[in-house]
C-alpha positions, -999 to 999 in steps of 0.1 A, spaced: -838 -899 -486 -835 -884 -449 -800 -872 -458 -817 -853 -491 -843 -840 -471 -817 -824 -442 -794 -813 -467 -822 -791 -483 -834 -778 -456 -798 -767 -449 -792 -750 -478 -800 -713 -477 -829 -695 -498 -822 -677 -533 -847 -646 -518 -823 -642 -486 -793 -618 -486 -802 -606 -523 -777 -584 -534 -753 -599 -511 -723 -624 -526 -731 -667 -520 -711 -675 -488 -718 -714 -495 -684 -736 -505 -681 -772 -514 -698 -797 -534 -737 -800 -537 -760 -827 -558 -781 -813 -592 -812 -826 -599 -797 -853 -618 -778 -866 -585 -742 -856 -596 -725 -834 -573 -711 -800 -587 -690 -776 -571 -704 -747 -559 -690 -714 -568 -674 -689 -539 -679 -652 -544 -661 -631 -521 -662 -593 -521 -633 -576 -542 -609 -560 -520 -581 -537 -533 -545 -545 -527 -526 -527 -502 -507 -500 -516 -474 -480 -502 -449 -458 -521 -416 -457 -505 -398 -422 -512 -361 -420 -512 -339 -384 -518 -304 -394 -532 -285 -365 -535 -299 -346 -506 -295 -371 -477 -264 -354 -466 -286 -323 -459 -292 -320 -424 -329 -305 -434 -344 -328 -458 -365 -359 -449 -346 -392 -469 -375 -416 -460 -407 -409 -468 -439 -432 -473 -472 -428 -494 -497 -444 -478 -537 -440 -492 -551 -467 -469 -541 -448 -439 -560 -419 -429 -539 -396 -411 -501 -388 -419 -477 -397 -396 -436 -382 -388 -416 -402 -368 -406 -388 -330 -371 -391 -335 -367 -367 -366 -392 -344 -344 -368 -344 -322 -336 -340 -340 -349 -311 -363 -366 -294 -328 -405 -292 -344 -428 -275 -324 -455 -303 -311 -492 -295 -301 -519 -317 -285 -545 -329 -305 -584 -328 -292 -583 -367 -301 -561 -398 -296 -561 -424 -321 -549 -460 -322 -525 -464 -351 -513 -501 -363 -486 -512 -384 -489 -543 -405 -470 -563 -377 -498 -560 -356 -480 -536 -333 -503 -506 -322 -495 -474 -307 -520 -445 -294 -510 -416 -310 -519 -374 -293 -494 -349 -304 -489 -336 -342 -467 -314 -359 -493 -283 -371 -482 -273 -405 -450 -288 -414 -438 -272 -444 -427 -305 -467 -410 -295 -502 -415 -316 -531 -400 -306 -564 -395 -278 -553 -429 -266 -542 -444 -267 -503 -466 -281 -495 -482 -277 -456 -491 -311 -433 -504 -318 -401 -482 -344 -390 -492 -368 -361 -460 -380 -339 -451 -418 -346 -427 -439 -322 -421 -461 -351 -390 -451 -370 -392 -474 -401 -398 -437 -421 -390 -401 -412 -430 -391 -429 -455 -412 -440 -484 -391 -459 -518 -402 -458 -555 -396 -475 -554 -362 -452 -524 -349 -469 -531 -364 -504 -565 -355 -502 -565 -315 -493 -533 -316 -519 -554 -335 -543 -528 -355 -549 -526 -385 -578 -508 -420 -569 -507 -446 -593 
């Protein structure tokens, strides 16, 4: 009975945390003694989504960007140092420095951008504000800024 008595008293309230999904896993006794398992809500969480962007026929072009990423979880779009260098790209200072991550767990701070890089797509330009990235995985990787102000659809 003592074991009843500190396993209720364990077990949180139904009025507490309303609204919020039941934390509690494992196996609890009914009324009738039998032990159920409990059920583990966890809040929804979308996958992670990237679009990798490949040109074909014009990545013997000196001018066009061959690698280019879509990325709507991050929010700022990024072009790596070494194409900024290569293609001579003015570079500013931003007012702010950011911390950017890449899913290895690798982090970089990040100050200068490219202000309004002219990227063509389909033929049509389209202007971005491109912060420099030391990581050289892609030339551009466009972010909710860029998709955002370009109302852009990815699906």
């Amino acid at each position: 009975m003592a074991e009843k008595e500190k396993f209720q008293s364990v077990r949180p309230s139904n009025t507490a945390n309303r609204g919020s999904p039941s934390r509690n896993t494992g196996n609890r006794a009914s009324s009738k003694g039998v032990m159920k398992d409990t059920a583990v809500r966890f809040e929804a969480r979308a996958p992670a989504r990237a679009y990798r962007v490949c040109a074909r026929e014009e990545a013997t072009s000196p001018d066009v960007i061959t690698v280019a990423l879509i990325d709507p979880r991050s929010t700022h779009s990024y072009v790596c140092v070494k194409f900024v260098a290569t293609k001579s790209l003015p570079v500013e200072f931003s007012e702010f420095v950011i911390r950017v991550s890449n899913p290895l767990g690798k982090h970089v701070l990040v100050d200068r951008f490219c202000k309004n890089c002219l990227l063509m797509i389909r033929c049509h330009y389209f202007p971005a504000d491109l912060m420099l990235l030391p990581f050289d995985e892609f030339n551009v990787i466009l972010g909710m800024d860029w998709l955002t102000l370009h109302d852009a659809v990815v699906n």
